[in-house]
C-alpha positions as CSV (number, residue, x, y, z in Angstrom):
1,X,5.5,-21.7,24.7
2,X,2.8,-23.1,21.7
3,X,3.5,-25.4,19.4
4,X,3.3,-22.9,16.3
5,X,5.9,-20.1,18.0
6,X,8.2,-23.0,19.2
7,X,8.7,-23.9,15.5
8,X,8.7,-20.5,14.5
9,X,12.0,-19.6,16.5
10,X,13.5,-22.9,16.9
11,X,12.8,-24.5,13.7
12,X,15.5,-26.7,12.6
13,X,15.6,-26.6,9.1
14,X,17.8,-23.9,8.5
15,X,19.7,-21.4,9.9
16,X,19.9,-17.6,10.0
17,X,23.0,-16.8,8.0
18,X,25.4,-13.1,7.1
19,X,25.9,-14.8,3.7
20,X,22.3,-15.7,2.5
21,X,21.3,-15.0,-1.5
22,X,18.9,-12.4,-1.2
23,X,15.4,-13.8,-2.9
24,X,12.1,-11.2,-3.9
25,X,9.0,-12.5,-4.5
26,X,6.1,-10.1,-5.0
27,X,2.9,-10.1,-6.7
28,X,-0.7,-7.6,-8.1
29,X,-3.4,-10.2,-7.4
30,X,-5.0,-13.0,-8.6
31,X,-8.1,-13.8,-11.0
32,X,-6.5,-11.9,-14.0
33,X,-8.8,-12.6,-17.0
34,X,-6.9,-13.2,-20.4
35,X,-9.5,-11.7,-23.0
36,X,-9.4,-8.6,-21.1
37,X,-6.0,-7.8,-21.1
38,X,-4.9,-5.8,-24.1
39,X,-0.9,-6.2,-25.1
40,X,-0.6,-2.3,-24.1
41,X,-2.3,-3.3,-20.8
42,X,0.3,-6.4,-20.0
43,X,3.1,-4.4,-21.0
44,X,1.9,-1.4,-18.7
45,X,1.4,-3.8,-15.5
46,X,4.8,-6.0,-15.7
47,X,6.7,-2.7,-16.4
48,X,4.7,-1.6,-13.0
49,X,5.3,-5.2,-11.6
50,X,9.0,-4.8,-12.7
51,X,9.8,-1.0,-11.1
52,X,8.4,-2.9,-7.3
53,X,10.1,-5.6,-7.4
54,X,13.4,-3.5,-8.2
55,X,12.6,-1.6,-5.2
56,X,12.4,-4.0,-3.2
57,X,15.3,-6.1,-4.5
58,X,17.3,-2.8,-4.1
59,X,16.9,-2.9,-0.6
60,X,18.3,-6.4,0.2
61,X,21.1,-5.5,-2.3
62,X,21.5,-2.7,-0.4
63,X,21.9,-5.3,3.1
64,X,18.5,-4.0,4.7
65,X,16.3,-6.0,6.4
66,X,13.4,-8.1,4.6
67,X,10.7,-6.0,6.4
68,X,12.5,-2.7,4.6
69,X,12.0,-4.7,0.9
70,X,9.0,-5.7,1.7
71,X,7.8,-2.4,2.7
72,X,9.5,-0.8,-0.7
73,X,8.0,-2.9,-3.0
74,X,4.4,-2.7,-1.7
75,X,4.4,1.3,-1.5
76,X,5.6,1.1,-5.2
77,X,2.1,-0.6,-6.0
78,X,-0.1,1.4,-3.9
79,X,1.0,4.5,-5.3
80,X,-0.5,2.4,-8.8
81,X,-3.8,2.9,-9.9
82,X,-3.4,-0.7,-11.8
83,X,-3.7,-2.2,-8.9
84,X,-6.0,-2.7,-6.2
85,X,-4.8,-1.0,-2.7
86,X,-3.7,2.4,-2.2
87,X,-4.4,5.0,-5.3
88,X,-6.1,2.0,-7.2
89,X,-8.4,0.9,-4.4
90,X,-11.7,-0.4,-5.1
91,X,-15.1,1.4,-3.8
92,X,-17.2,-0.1,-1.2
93,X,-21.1,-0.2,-1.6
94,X,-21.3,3.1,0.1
95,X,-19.0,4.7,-2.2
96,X,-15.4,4.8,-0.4
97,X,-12.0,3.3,-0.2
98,X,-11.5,1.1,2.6
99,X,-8.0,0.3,2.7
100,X,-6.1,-2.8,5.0
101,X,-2.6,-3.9,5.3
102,X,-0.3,-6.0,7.0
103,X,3.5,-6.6,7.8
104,X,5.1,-10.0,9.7
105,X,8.7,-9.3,10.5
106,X,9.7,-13.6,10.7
107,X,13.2,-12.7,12.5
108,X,11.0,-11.9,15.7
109,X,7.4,-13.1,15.1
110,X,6.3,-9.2,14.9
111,X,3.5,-8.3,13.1
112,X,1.5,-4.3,12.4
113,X,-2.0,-4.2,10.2
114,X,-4.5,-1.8,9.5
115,X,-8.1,-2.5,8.6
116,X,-10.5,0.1,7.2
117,X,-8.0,3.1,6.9
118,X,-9.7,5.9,4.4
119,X,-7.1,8.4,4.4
120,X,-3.8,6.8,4.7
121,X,-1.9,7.1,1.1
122,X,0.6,4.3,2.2
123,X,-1.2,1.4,4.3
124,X,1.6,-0.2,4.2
125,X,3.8,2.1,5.7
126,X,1.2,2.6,8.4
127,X,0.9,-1.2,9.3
128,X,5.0,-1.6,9.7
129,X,4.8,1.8,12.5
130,X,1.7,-0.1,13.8
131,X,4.5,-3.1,14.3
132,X,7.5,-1.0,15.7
133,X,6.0,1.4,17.9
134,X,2.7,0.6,19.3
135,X,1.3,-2.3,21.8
136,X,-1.2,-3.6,19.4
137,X,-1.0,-5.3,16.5
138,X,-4.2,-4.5,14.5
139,X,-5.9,-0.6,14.2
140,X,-8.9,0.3,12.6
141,X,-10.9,2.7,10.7
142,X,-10.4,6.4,12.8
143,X,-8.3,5.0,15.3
144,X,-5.6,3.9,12.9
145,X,-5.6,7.0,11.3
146,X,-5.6,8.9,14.7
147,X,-2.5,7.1,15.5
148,X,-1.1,7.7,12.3
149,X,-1.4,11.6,12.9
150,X,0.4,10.9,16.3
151,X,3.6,8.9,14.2
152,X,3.9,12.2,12.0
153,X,2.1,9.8,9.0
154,X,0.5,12.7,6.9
155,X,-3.2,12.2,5.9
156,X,-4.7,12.6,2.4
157,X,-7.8,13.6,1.5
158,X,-10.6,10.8,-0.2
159,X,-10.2,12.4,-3.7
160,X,-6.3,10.5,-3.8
161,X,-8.0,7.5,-3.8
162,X,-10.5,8.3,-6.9
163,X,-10.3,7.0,-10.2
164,X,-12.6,6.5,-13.0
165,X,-12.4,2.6,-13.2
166,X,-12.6,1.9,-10.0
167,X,-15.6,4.1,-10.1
168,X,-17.3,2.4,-13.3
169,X,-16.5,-1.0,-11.7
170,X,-18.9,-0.2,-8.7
171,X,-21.7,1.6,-11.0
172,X,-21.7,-1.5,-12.8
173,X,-22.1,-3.4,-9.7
174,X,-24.9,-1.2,-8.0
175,X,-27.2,-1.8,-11.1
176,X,-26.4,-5.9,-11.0
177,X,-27.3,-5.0,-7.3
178,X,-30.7,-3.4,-8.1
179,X,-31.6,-6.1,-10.9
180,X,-30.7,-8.7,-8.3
181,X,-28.5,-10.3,-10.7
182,X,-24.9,-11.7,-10.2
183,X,-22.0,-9.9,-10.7
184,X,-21.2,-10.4,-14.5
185,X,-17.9,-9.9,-14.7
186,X,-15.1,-11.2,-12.6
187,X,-13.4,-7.8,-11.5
188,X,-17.1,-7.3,-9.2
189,X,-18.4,-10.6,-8.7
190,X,-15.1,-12.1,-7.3
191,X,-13.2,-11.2,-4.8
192,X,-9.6,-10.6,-6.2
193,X,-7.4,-7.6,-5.6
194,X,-4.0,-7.3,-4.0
195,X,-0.9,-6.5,-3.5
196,X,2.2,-8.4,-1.6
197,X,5.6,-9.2,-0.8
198,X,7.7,-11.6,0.8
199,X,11.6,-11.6,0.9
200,X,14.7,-13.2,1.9
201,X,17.7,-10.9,3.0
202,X,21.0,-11.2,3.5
203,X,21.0,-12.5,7.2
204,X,18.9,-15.3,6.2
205,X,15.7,-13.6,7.7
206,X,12.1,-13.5,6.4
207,X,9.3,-10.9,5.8
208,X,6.2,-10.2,4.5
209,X,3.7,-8.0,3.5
210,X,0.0,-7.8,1.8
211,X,-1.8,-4.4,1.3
212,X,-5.2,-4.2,-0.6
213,X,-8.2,-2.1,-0.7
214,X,-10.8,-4.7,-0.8
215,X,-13.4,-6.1,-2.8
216,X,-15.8,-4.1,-4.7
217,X,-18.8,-3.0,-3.3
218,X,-18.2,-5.0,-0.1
219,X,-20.8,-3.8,2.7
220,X,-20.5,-2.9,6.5
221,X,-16.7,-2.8,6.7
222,X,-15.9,-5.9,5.5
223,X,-12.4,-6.8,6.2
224,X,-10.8,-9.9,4.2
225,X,-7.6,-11.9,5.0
226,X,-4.9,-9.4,3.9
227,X,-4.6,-7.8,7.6
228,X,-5.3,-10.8,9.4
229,X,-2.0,-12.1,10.8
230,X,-1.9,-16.0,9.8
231,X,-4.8,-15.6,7.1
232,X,-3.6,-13.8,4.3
233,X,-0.2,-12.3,5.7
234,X,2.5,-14.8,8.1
235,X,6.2,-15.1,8.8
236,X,8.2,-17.0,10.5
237,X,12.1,-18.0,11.1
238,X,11.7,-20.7,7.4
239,X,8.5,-19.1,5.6
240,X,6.8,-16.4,4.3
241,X,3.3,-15.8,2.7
242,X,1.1,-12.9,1.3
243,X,-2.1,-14.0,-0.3
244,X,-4.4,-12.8,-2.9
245,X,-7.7,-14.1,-3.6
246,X,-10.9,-15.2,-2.0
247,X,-10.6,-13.5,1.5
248,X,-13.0,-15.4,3.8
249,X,-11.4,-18.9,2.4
250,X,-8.0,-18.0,3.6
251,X,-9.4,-16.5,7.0
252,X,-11.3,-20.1,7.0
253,X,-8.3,-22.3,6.5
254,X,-5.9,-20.0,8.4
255,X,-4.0,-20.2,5.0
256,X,-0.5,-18.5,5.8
257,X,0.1,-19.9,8.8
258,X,-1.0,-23.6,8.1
259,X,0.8,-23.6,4.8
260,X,4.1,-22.1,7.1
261,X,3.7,-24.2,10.1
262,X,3.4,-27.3,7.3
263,X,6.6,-26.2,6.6
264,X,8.8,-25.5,9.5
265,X,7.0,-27.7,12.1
266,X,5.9,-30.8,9.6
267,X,8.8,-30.0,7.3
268,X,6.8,-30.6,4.6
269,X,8.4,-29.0,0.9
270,X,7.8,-25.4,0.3
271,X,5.9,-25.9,-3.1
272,X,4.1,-29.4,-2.0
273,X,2.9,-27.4,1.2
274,X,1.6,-24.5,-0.8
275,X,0.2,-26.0,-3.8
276,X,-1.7,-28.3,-1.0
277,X,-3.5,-25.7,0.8
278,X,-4.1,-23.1,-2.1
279,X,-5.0,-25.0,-5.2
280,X,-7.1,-28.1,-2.7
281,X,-8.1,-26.9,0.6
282,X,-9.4,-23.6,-0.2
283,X,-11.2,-24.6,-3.9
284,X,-12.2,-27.7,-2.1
285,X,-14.5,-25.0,0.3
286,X,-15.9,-22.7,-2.7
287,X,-12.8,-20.3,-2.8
288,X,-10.2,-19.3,-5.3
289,X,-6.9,-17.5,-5.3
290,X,-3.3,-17.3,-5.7
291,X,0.2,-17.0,-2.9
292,X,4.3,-16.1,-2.8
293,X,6.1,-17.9,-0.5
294,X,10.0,-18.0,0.1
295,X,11.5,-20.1,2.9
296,X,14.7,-19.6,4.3
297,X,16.7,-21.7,1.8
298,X,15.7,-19.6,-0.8
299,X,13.3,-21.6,-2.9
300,X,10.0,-20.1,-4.4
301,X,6.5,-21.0,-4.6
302,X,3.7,-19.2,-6.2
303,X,0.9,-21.1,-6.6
304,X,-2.3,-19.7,-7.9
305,X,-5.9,-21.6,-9.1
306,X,-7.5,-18.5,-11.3
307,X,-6.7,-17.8,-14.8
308,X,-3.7,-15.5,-13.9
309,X,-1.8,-13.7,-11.2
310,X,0.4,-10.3,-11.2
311,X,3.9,-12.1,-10.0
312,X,7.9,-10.9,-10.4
313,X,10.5,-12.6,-8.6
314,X,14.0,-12.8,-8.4
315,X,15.4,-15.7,-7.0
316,X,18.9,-17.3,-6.0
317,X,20.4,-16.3,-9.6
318,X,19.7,-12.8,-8.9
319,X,17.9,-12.8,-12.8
320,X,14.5,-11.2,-12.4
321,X,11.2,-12.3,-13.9
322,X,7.7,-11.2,-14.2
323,X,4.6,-13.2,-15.0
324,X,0.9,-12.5,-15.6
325,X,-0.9,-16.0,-17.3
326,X,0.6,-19.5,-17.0
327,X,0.4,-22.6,-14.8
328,X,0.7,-21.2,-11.4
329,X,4.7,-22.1,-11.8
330,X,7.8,-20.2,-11.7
């Protein structure tokens, strides 16, 4: 058996328990920009931020699997046009929504993603029957949506997937494009825009989940990190990850999984782990971003080097919080 899965099912530094504190952790993305968030705006995305993470919480109240929260508070997002993945997904050069996802179940080192889906309201949903009930763990493009039509998963036409600012944000870029001048603003130029959960139930076992629809007027099916088991999206028996930020950096340092493995193989702390890799290794190549993590004690970590990142948690007090600006701390 490797290394990494040997640590992911053996690891030693805690045990899968009936009496666990259930612990949520989601977040909206990364690389929020201060000056151009109105107070009416804030308000409109924690109130969206909060109505996820109740969904998801609900469910490990409730005594259902991580994977089940996860999957909750994710499809509360993507049905959001504040955020980008599902209903708010951003336009590719060519003028479509390109949408990935990814689920890793840590109980049994499963894992379902999707990459390039068009038509699939849900991704997220999509990715989890991906996990349960095919070989594979990664679909693409028409395939993924061919096998969605075989699980019963209803298609929906492009126009869902619409919106005006979505639209205005790749007009905007298409002219930088033809002036040959950088993206001027950092909604186009960077690569920020995401959605994810991790979780903790009652049984002391982990999940998570990342579901996003890109980065604007990204060319020749670019995929980032979000369905890229280990990259962007990782669980095991003591960690969980979805990330938001800077794709090809976290596919580059193999973010989620070194930041997991730090933790149940090296034993390295949760936050010291995280903060590591995030806010050193990934800068430290050109890229920027933000995480959630929850290991199987319990404790939080969502470290993020951008200006802001959409984040609500609820942790072992059971009090629930949601964040936009700050230091990258709970």
């Amino acid at each position: 058996m490797a290394v990494g899965v040997l640590a992911a099912c053996l690891w030693s530094g805690g045990q899968a328990r009936a009496d666990t504190v259930p612990v949520m952790v989601i977040h909206g993305g990364a690389g929020v920009i201060k000056a151009d968030m109105s107070a009416e705006r804030q308000q409109i995305v924690k109130a969206a931020l909060a109505r996820a993470l109740q969904a998801g919480y609900a469910a490990l109240k409730a005594g259902q699997p991580a994977k089940d929260a996860v999957v909750a508070a994710i499809r509360v997002l993507e049905d959001d046009p504040n955020f980008n993945a599902g209903k708010g997904a951003v336009f590719t050069h060519d003028g479509h929504n390109e949408m990935d996802a990814a689920i890793m179940d840590g109980a049994t080192l499963q894992a379902g993603a999707v990459a390039g889906v068009q038509h699939v309201r849900n991704p997220i949903t999509l990715a989890r029957v991906v996990m349960e009930q095919s070989k594979h763990v990664l679909l693409i493009g028409a395939g993924a949506e061919a096998f969605a039509q075989t699980q019963k998963i209803p298609l929906v036409d492009s126009s869902y997937f619409w919106t005006q600012h979505r639209w205005d944000q790749l007009q905007k870029a298409l002219k930088e494009d033809a002036a040959h001048s950088q993206h001027a603003d950092e909604t186009t130029d960077r690569h920020f825009g995401t959605v994810g959960a991790v979780a903790l139930d009652r049984e002391g076992h982990l999940a998570a989940g990342t579901s996003t629809g890109g980065m604007t007027d990204k060319l020749w099916g670019r995929v980032g990190d979000s369905p890229l088991i280990g990259a962007g999206t990782y669980a095991n028996a003591g960690c969980a990850m979805s990330g938001t930020g800077w794709g090809e950096f976290y596919i580059r340092t193999v973010a989620a999984h070194e930041i997991c493995m730090r933790v149940t193989a090296m034993h390295e702390a949760l936050d010291l782990a995280a903060q590591d890799v995030i806010n050193h290794e990934i800068p430290a190549l050109g890229g920027d971003g933000g995480a959630i993590l929850v290991d199987a004690q319990g404790d939080i970590a969502m470290p993020f080097n951008t200006s802001g990142m959409y984040r609500a948690w609820v942790g072992r007090d059971g009090v629930s919080h949601v964040a936009i600006f700050g230091d990258g701390k709970k």
